[in-house]
C-alpha positions, 0 to 999 in steps of 0.5 A: 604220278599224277593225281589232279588233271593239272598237276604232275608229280615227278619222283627223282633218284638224282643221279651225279650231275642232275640239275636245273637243264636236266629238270627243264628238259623233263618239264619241256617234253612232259609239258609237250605230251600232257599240255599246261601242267605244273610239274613237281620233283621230289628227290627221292633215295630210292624208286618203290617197286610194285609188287611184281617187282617192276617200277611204274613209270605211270601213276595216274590216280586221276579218276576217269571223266565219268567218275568226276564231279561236275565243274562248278559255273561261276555267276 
């Protein structure tokens, strides 16, 4: 899920065996599509369904460009 530009939130049902080179591994190839971004896991029982009863891979709740404040200007 990502709800900031800089931040990406990764919900996990960790399987047997996942671990510290499984999370590196997603934080490499996510990194390598979305640029400089922190990467969060949540572990997680369970993945909520929509309400057609599939998963979303993408939760992008960052508001378009247009919709955004403009960035503050330091002196």
């Amino acid at each position: 899920m990502q709800e900031t530009a800089d931040v990406l939130r990764v919900r996990v049902v960790p399987a047997a065996g996942f671990g510290a080179g499984q999370r590196a591994e997603i934080e490499e190839r996510l990194r390598a599509r979305m640029g400089a971004v922190r990467v969060v896991f949540e572990e997680c029982a369970a993945i909520p369904r929509g309400p057609n009863g599939k998963f979303r891979a993408v939760v992008c709740r960052v508001a378009p460009a247009r919709d955004r404040a403009p960035a503050a200007v330091g002196s």
